[in-house]
Backbone as XML, in Angstrom:
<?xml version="1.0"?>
<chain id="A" units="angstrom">
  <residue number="1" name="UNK">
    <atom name="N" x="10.947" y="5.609" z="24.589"/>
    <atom name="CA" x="10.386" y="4.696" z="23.599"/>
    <atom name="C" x="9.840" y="5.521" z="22.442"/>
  </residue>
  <residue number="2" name="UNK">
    <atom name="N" x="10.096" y="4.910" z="21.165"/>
    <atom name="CA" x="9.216" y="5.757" z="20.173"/>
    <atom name="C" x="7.612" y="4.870" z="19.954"/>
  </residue>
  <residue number="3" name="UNK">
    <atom name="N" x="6.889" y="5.441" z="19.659"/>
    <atom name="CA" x="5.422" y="5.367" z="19.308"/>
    <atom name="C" x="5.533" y="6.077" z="17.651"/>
  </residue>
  <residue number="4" name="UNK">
    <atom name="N" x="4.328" y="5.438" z="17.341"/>
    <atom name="CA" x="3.903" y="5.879" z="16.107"/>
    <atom name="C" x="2.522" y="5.925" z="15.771"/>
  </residue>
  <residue number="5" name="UNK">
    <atom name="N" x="1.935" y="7.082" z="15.392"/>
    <atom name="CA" x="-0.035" y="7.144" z="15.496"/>
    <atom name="C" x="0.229" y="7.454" z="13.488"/>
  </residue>
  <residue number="6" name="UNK">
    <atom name="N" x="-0.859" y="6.423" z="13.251"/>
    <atom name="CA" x="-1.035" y="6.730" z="12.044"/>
    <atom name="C" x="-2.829" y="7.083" z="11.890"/>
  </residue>
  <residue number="7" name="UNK">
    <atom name="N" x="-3.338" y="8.411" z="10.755"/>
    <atom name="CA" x="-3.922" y="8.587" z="11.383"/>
    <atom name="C" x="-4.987" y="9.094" z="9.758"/>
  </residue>
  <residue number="8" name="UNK">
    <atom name="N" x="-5.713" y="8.251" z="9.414"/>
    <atom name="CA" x="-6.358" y="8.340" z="8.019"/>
    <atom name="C" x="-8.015" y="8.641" z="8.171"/>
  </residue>
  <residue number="9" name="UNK">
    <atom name="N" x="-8.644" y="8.920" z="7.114"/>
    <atom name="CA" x="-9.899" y="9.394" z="7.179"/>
    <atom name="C" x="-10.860" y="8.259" z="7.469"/>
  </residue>
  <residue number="10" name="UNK">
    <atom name="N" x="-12.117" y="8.421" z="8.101"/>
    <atom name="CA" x="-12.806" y="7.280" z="7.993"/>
    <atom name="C" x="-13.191" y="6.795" z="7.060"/>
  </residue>
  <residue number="11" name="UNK">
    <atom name="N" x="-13.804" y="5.602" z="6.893"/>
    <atom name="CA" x="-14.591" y="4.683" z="5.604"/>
    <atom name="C" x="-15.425" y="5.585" z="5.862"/>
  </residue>
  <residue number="12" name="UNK">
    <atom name="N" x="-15.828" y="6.312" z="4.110"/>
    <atom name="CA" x="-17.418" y="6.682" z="3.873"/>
    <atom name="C" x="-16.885" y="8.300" z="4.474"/>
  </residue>
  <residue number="13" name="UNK">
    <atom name="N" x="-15.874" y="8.807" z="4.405"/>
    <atom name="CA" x="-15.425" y="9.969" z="4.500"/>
    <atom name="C" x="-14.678" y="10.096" z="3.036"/>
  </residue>
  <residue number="14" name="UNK">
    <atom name="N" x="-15.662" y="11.609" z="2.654"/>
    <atom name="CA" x="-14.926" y="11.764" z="1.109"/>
    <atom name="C" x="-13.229" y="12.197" z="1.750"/>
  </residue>
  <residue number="15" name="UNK">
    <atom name="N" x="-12.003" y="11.459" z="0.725"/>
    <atom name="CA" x="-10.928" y="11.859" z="0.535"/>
    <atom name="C" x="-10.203" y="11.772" z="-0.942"/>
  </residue>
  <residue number="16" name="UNK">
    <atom name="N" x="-10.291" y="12.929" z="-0.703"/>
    <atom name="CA" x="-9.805" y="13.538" z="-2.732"/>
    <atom name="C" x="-8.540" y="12.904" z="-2.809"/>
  </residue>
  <residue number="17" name="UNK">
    <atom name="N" x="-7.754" y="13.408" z="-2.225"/>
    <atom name="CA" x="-6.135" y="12.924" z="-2.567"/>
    <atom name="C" x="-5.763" y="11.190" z="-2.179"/>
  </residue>
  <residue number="18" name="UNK">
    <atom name="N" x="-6.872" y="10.345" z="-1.677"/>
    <atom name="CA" x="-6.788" y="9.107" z="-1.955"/>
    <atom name="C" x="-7.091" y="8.863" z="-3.096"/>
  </residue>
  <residue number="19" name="UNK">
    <atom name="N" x="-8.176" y="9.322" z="-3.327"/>
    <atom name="CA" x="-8.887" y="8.735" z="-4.641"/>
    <atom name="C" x="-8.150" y="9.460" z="-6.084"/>
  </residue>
  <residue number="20" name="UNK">
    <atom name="N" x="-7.137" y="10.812" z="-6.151"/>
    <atom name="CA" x="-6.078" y="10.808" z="-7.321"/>
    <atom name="C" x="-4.982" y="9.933" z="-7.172"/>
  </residue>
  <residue number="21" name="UNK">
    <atom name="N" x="-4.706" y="9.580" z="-5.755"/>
    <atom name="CA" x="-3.482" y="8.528" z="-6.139"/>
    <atom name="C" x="-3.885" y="7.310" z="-6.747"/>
  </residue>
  <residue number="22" name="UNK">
    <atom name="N" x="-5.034" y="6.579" z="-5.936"/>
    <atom name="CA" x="-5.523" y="5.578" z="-6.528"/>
    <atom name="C" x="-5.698" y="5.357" z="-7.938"/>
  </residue>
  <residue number="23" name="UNK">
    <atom name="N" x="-6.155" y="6.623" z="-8.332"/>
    <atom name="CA" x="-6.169" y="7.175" z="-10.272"/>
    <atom name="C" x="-4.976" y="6.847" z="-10.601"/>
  </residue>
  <residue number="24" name="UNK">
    <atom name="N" x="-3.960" y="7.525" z="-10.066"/>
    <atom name="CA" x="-2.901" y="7.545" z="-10.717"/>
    <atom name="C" x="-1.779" y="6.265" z="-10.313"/>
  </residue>
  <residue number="25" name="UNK">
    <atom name="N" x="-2.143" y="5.638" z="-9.856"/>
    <atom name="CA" x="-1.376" y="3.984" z="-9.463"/>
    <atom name="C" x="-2.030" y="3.271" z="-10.633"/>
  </residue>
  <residue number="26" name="UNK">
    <atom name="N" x="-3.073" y="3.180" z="-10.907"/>
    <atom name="CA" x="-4.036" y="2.455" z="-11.960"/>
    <atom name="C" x="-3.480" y="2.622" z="-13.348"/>
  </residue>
  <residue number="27" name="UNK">
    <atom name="N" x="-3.148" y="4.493" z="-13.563"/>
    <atom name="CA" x="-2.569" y="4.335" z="-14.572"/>
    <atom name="C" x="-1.474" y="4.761" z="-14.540"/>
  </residue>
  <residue number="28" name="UNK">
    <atom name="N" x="-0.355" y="4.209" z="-13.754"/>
    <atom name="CA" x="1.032" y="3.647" z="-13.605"/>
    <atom name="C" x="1.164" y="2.282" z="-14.377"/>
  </residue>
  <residue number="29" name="UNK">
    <atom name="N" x="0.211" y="1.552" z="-14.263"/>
    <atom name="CA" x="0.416" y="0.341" z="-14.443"/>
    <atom name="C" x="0.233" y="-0.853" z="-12.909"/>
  </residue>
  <residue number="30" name="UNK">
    <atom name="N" x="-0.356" y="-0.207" z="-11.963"/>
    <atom name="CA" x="-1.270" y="-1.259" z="-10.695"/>
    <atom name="C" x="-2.746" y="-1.279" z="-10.903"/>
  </residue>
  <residue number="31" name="UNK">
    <atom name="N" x="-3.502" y="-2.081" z="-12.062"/>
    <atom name="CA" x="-4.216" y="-2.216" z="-11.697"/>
    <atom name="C" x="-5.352" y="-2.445" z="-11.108"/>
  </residue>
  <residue number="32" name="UNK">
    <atom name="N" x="-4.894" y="-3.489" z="-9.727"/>
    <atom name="CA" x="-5.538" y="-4.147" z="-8.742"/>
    <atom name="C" x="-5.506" y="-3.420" z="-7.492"/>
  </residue>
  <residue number="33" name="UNK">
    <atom name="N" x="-5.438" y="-1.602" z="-7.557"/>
    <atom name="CA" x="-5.564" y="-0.757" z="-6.633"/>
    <atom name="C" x="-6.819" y="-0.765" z="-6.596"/>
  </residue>
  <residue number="34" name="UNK">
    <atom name="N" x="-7.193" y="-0.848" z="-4.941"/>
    <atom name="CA" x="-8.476" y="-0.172" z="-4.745"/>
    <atom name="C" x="-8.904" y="0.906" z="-4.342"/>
  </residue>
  <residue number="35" name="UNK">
    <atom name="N" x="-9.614" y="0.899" z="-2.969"/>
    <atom name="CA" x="-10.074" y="1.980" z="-2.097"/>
    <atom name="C" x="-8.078" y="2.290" z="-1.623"/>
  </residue>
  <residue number="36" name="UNK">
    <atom name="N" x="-7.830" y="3.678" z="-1.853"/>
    <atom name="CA" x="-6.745" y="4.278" z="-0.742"/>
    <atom name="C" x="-6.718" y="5.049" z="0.016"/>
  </residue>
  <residue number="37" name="UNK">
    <atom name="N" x="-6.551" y="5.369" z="1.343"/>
    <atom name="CA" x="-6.501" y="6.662" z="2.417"/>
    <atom name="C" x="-5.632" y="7.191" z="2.168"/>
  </residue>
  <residue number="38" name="UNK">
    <atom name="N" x="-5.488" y="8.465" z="2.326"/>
    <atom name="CA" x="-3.948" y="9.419" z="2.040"/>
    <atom name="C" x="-4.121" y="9.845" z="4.033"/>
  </residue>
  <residue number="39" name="UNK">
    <atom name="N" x="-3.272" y="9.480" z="4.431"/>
    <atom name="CA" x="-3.629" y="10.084" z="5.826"/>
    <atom name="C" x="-2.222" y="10.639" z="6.723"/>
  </residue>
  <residue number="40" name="UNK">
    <atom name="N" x="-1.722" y="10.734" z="7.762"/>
    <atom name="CA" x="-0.617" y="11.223" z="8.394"/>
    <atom name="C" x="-0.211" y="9.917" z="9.382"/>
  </residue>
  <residue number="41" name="UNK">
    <atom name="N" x="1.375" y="10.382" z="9.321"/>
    <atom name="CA" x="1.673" y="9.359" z="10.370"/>
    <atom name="C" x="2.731" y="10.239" z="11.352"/>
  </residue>
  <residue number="42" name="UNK">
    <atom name="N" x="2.708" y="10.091" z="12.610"/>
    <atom name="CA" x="3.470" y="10.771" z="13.663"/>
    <atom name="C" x="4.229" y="9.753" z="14.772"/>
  </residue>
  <residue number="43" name="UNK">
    <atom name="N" x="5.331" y="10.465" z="14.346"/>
    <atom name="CA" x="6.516" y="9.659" z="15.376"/>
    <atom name="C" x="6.863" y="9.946" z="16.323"/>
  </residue>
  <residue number="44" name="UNK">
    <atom name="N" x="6.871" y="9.838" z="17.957"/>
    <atom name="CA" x="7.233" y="10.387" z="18.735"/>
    <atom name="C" x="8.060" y="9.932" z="19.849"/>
  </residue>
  <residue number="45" name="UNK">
    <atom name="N" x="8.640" y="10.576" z="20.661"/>
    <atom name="CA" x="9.584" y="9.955" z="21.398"/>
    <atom name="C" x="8.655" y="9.945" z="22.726"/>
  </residue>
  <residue number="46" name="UNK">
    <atom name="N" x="8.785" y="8.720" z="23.527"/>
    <atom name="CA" x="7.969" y="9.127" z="24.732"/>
    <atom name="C" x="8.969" y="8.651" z="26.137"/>
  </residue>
  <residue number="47" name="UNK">
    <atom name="N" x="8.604" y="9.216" z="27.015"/>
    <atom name="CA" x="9.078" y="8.449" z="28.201"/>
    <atom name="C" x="8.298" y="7.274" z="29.077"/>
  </residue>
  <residue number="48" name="UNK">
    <atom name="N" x="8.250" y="6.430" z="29.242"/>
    <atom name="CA" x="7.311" y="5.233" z="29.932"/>
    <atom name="C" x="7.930" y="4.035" z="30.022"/>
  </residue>
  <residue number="49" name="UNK">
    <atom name="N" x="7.621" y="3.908" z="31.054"/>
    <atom name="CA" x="8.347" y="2.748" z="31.708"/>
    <atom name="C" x="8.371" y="1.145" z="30.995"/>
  </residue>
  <residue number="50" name="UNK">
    <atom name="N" x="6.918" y="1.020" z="30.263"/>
    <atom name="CA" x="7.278" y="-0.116" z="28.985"/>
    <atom name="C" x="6.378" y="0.110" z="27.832"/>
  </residue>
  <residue number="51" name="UNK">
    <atom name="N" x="5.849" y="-0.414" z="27.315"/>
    <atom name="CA" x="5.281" y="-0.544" z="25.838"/>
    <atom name="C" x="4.141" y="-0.265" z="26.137"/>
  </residue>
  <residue number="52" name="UNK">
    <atom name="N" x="3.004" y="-0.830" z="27.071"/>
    <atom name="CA" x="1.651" y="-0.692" z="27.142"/>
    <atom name="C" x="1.616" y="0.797" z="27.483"/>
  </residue>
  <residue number="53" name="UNK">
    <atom name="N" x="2.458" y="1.352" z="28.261"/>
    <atom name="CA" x="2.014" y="2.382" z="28.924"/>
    <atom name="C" x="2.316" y="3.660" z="27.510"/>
  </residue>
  <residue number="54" name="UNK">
    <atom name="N" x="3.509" y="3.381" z="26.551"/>
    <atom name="CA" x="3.609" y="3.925" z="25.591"/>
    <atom name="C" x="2.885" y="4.254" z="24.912"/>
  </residue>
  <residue number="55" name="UNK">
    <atom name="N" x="2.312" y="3.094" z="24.212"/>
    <atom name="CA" x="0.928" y="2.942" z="23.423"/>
    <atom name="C" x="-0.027" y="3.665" z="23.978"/>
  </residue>
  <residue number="56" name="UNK">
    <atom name="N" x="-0.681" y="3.542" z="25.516"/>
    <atom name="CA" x="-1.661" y="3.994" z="25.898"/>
    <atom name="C" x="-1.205" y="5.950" z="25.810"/>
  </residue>
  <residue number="57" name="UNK">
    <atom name="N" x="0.115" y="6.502" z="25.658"/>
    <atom name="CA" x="-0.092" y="7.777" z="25.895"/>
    <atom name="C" x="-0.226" y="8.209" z="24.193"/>
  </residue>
  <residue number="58" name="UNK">
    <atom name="N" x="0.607" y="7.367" z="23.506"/>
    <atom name="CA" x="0.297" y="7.765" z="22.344"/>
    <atom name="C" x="-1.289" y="7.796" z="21.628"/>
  </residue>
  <residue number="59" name="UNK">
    <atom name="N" x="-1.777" y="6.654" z="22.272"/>
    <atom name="CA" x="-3.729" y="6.769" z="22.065"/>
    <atom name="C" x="-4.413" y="8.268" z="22.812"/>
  </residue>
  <residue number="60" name="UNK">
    <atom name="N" x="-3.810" y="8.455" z="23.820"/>
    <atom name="CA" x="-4.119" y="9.626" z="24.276"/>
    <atom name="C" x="-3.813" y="11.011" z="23.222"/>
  </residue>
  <residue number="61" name="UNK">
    <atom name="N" x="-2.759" y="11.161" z="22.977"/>
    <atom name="CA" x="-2.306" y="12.103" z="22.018"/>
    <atom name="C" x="-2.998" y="12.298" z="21.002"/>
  </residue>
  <residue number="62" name="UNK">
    <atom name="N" x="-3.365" y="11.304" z="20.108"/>
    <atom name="CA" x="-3.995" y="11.050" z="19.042"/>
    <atom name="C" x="-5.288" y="11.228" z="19.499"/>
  </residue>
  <residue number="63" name="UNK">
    <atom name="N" x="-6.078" y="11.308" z="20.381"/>
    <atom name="CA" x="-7.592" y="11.814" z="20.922"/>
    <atom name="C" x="-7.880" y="13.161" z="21.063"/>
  </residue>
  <residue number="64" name="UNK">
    <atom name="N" x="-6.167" y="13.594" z="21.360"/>
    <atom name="CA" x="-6.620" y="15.105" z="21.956"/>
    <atom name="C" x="-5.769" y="15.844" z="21.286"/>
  </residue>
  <residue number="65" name="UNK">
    <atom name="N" x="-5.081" y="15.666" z="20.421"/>
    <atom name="CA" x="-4.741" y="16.114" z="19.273"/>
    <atom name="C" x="-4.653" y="16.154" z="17.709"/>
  </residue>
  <residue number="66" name="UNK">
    <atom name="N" x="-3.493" y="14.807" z="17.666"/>
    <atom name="CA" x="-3.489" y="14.466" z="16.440"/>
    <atom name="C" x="-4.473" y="14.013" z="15.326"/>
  </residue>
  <residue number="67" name="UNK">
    <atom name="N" x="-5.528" y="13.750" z="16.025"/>
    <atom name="CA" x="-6.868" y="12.773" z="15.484"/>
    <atom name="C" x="-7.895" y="13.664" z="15.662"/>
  </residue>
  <residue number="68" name="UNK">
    <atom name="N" x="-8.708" y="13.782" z="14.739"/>
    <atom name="CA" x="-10.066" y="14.643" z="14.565"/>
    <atom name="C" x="-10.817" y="13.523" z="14.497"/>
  </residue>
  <residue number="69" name="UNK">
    <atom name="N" x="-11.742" y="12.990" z="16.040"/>
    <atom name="CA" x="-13.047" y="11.762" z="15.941"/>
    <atom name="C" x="-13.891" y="11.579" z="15.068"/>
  </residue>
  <residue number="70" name="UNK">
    <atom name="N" x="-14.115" y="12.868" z="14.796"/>
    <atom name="CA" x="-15.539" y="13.122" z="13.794"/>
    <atom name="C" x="-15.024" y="12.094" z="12.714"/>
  </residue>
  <residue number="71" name="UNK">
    <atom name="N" x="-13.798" y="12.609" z="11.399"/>
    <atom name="CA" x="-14.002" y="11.902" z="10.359"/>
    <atom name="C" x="-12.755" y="11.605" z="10.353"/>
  </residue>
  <residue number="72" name="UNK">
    <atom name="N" x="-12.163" y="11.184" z="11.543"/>
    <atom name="CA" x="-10.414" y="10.436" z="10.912"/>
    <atom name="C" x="-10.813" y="9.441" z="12.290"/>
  </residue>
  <residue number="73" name="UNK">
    <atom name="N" x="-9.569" y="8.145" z="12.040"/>
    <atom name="CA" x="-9.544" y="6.913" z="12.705"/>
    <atom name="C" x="-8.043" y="6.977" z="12.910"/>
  </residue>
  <residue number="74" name="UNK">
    <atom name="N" x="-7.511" y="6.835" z="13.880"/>
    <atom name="CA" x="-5.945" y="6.264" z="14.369"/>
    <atom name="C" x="-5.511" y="4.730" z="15.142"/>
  </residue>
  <residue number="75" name="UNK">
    <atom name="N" x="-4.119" y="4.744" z="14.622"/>
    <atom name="CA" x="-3.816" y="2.903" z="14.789"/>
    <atom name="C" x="-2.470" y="3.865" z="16.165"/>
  </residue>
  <residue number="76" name="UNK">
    <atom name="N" x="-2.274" y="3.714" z="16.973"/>
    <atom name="CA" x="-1.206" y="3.812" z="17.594"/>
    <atom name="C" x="-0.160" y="2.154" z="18.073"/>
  </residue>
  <residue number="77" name="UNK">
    <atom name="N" x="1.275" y="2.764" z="17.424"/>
    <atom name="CA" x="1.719" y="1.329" z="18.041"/>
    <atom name="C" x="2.841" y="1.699" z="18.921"/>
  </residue>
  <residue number="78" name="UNK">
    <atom name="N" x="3.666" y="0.665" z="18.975"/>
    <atom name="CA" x="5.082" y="0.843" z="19.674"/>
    <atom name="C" x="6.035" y="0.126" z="18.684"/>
  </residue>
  <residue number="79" name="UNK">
    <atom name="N" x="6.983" y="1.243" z="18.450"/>
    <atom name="CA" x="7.907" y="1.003" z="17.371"/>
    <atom name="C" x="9.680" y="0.262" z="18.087"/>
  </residue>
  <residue number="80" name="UNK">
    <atom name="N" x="9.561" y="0.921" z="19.350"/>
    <atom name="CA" x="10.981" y="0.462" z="20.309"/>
    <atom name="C" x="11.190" y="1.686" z="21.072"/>
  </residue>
</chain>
């Protein structure tokens, strides 16, 4: 199954490179951008017998790796 952990800074965590894109979407011509996270997303292949159990290793991964608790937040899903 693939999984996918996406994995962005917390609210009320300074992030520079959100806040130049956000600049620079505004003056693209979007100006109804707001707050943006610039954060990572990771795709992985897993083995597990169905979806919950997927999800649950990919939440694991993202605890003990991919994800720093202190000042980042992760969404893990199941992609297929």
């Amino acid at each position: 199954m693939k999984v996918q952990v996406t994995v962005v800074p917390k609210s009320g965590v300074l992030d520079p490179q959100g806040k130049a894109i956000a600049g620079a979407l505004t003056r693209l011509g979007f100006p109804g951008v707001g707050d943006v996270r610039a954060g990572k997303v990771f795709r992985v292949d897993v083995e597990a017998k169905d979806a919950e159990e997927a999800k649950a290793l990919a939440g694991q991964m993202a605890e003990k790796l991919l994800c720093n608790p202190v000042i980042e937040e992760f969404e893990a899903e199941v992609l297929g």
